[in-house]
VEXMAR-10045 format. One record per residue (C-alpha): residue in three letters; x, y, z. Coordinates in steps of 0.05 Angstrom, whole numbers. Example, Ala and Ser with C-alpha at 12.3 -4.5 7.8 and 13.67 -1.06 7.14 Angstrom:
<code: ALA	X: 246	Y: -90	Z: 156>
<code: SER	X: 273	Y: -21	Z: 143>
END
This chain:
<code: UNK	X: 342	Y: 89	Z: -226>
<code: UNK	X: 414	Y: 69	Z: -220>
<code: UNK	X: 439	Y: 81	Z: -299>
<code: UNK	X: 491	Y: 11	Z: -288>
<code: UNK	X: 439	Y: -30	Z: -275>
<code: UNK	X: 440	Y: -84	Z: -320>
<code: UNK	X: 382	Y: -107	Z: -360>
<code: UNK	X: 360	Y: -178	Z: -398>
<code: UNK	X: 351	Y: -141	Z: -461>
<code: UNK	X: 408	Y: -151	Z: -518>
<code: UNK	X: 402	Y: -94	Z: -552>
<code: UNK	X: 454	Y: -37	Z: -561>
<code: UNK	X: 405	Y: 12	Z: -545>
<code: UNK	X: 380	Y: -19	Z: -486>
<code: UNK	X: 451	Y: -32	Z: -452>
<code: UNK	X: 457	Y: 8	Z: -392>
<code: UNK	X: 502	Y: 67	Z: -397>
<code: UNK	X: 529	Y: 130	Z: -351>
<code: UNK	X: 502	Y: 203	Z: -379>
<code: UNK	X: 574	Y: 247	Z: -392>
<code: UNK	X: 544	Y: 321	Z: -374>
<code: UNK	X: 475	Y: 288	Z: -380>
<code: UNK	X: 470	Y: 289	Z: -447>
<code: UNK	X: 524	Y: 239	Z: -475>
<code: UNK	X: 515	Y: 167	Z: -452>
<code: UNK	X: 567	Y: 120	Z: -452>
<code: UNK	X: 562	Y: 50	Z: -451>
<code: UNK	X: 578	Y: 6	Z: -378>
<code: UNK	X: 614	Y: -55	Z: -382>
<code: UNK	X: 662	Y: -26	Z: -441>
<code: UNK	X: 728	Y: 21	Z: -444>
<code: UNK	X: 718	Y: 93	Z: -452>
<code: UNK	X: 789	Y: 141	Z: -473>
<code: UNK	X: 793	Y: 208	Z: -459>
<code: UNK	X: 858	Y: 251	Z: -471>
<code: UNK	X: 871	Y: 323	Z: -478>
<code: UNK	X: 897	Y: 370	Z: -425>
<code: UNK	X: 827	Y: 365	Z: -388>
<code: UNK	X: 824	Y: 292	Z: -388>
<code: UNK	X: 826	Y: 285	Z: -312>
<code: UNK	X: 769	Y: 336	Z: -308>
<code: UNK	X: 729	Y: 296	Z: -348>
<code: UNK	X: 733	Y: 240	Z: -315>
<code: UNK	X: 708	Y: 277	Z: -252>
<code: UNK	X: 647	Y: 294	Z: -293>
<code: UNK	X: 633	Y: 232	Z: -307>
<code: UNK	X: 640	Y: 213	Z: -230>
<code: UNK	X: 595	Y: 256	Z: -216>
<code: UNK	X: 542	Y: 220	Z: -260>
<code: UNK	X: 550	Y: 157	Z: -216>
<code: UNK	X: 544	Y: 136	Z: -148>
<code: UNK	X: 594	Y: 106	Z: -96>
<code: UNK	X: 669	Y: 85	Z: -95>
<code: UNK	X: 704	Y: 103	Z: -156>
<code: UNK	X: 775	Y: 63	Z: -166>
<code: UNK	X: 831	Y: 117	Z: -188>
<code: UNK	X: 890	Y: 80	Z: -211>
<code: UNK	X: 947	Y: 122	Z: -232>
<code: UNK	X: 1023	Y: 106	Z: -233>
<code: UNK	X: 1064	Y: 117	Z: -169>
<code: UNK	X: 1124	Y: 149	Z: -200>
<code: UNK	X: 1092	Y: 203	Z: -238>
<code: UNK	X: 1081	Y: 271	Z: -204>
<code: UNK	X: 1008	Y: 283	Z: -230>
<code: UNK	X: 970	Y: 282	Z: -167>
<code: UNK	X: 899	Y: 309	Z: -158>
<code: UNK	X: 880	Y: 366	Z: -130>
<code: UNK	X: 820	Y: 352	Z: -75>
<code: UNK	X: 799	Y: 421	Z: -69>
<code: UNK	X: 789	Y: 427	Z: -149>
<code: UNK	X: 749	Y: 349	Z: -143>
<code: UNK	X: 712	Y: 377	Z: -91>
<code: UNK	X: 679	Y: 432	Z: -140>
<code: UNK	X: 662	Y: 367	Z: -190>
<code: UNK	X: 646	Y: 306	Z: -143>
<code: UNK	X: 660	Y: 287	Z: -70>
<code: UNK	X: 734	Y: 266	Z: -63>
<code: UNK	X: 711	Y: 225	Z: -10>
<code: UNK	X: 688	Y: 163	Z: -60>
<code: UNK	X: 752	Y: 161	Z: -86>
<code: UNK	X: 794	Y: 99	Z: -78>
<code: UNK	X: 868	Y: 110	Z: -105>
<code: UNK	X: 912	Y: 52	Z: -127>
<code: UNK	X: 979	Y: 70	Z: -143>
<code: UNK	X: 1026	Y: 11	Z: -175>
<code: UNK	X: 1101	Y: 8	Z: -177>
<code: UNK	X: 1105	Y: -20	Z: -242>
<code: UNK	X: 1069	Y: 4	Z: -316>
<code: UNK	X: 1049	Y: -74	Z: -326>
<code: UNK	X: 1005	Y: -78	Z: -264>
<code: UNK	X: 966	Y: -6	Z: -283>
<code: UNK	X: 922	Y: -39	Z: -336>
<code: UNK	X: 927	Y: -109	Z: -290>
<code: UNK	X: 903	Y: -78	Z: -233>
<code: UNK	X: 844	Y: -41	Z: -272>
<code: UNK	X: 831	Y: -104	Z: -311>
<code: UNK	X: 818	Y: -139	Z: -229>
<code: UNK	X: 774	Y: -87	Z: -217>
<code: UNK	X: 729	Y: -81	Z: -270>
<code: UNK	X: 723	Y: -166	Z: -257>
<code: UNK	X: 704	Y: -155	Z: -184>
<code: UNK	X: 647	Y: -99	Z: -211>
<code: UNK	X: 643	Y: -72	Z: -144>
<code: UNK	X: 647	Y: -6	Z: -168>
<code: UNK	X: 605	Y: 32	Z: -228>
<code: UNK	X: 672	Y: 65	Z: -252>
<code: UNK	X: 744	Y: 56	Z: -261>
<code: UNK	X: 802	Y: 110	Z: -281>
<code: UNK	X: 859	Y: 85	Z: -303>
<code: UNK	X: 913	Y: 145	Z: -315>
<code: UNK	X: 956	Y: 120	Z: -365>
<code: UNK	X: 1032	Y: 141	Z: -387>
<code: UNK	X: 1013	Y: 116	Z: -458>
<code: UNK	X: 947	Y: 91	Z: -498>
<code: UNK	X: 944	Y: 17	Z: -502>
<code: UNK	X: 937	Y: -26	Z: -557>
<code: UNK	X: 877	Y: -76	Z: -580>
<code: UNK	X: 892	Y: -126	Z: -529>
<code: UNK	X: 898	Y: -102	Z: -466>
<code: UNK	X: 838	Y: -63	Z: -482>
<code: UNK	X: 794	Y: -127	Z: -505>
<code: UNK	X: 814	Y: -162	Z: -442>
<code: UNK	X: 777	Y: -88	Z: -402>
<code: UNK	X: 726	Y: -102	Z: -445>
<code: UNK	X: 722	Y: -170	Z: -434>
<code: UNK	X: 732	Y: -163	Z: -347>
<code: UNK	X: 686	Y: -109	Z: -351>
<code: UNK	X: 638	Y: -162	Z: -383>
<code: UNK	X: 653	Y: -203	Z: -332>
<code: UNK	X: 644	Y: -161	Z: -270>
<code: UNK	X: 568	Y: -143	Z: -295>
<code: UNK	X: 545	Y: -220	Z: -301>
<code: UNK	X: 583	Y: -225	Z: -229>
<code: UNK	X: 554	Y: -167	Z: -199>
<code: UNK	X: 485	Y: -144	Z: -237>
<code: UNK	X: 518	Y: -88	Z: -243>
<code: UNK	X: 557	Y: -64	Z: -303>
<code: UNK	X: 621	Y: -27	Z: -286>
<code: UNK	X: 653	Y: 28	Z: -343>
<code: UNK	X: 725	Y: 33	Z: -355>
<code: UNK	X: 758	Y: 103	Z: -371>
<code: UNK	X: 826	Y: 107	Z: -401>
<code: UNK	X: 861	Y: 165	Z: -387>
<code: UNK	X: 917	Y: 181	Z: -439>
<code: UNK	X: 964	Y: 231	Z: -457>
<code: UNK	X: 965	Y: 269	Z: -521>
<code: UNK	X: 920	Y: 251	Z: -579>
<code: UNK	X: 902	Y: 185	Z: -544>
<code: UNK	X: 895	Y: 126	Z: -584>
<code: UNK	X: 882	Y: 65	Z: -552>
<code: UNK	X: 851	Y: 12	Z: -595>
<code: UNK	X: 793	Y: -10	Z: -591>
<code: UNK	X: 756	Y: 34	Z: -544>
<code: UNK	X: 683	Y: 38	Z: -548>
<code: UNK	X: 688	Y: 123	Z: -552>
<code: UNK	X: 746	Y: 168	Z: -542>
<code: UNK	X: 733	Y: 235	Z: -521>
<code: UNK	X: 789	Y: 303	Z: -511>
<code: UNK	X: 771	Y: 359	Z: -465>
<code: UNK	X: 803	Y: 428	Z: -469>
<code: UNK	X: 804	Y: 485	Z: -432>
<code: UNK	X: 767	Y: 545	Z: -472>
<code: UNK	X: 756	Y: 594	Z: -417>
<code: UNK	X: 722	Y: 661	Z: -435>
<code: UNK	X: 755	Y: 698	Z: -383>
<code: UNK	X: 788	Y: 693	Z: -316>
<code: UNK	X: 715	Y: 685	Z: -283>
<code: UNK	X: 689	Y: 645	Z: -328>
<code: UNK	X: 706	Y: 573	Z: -336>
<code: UNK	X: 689	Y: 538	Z: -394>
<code: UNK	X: 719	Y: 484	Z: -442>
<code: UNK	X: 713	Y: 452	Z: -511>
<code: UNK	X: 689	Y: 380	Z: -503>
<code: UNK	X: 708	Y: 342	Z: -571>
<code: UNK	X: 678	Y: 264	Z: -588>
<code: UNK	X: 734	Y: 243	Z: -640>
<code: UNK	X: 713	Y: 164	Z: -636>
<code: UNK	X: 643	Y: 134	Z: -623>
<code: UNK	X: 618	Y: 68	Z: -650>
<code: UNK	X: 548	Y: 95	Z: -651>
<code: UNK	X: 554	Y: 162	Z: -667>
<code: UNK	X: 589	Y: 209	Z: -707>
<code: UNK	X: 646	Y: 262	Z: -691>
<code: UNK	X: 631	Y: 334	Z: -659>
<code: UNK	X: 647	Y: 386	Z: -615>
<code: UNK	X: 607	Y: 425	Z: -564>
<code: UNK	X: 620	Y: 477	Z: -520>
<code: UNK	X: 615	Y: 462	Z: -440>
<code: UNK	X: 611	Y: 523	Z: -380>
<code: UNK	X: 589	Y: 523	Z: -313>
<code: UNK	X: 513	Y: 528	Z: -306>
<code: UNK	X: 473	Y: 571	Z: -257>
<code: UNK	X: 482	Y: 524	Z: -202>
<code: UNK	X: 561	Y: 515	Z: -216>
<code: UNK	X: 551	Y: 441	Z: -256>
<code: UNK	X: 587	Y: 440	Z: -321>
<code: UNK	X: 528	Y: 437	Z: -378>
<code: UNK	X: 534	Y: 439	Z: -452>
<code: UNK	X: 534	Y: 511	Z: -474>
<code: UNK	X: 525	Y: 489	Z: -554>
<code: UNK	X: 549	Y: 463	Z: -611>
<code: UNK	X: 615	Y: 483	Z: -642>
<code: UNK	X: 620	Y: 487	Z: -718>
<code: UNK	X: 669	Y: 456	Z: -750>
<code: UNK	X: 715	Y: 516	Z: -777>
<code: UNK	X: 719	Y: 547	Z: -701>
<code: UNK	X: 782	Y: 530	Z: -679>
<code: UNK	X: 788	Y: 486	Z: -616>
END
């Protein structure tokens, strides 16, 4: 079953949602954040837990690029559809059009610096949009640098590298915002068949 689907109910708990490692659901038709020096990874993960185009919208000056051989171990680079604008206005613009058209079950938007309460109730709100358009609720990530902080997201999640050793990758996944659930940190490594799976919880006195 296609996890965007929309449904009639009204309900939180029956909105349709994409599973983060299979095991963290988060909500379609809102704006997710994720920051932290894996925050590009993550989104890949969360790629790989839906299907068809994903819109990659990242600014044209900046000299982040991704790597396709490294998406290639998360997702198929192949569904990727970059957008790259000239000016930092027409980043959030340009995801805000997509998430109205709900074409596609995700959108990345790599950001320079976290938004504020507006320009993330208007994702929320196109996002909104594109599902009674479509059927089909489409999910927002923000991708910021840092700590985050955009207003107003529905979660915001960091991702850091935590690798045990030079052949063996593995990270510390942190939820620092949820509006359903509370704070925590788990532990994420490559499973037998090379997908990233939650390894366990971390306690709050290990250090990240």
């Amino acid at each position: 079953m296609d996890p965007t689907r929309l449904t009639r109910a009204s309900h939180r708990q029956d909105r349709p949602s994409v599973p983060l490692l299979g095991r963290f659901p988060l909500a379609a038709g809102r704006a997710h954040e994720a920051c932290g020096p894996a925050r590009r990874r993550l989104a890949l993960w969360l790629m790989a837990a839906t299907k068809g185009p994903v819109m990659w919208i990242r600014p044209a000056w900046h000299p982040d690029r991704l790597h396709m051989a490294g998406v290639r171990v998360e997702a198929d680079p192949g569904r990727l559809i970059f957008v790259e604008p000239v000016r930092a206005e027409d980043l959030l613009w340009s995801a805000e059009e997509a998430l109205r058209a709900g074409v596609v079950p995700l959108v990345v938007a790599d950001l320079t610096d976290p938004p504020g309460l507006t320009p993330v109730r208007r994702l929320h709100l196109a996002a909104e949009a594109g599902a009674e358009r479509t059927g089909r609720a489409p999910l927002a990530l923000l991708l910021a640098p840092g700590d985050g902080g955009a207003a107003g997201v529905e979660t915001r999640w960091r991702l850091d590298p935590a690798h045990e050793s030079p052949e063996t990758e593995g990270w510390r996944l942190a939820r620092l915002r949820a509006r359903e659930a509370p704070p925590g940190a788990w532990r994420v490594r490559r499973g037998r068949t090379g997908a990233p799976e939650v390894a366990g919880q971390v306690r709050e006195a290990e250090p990240a």
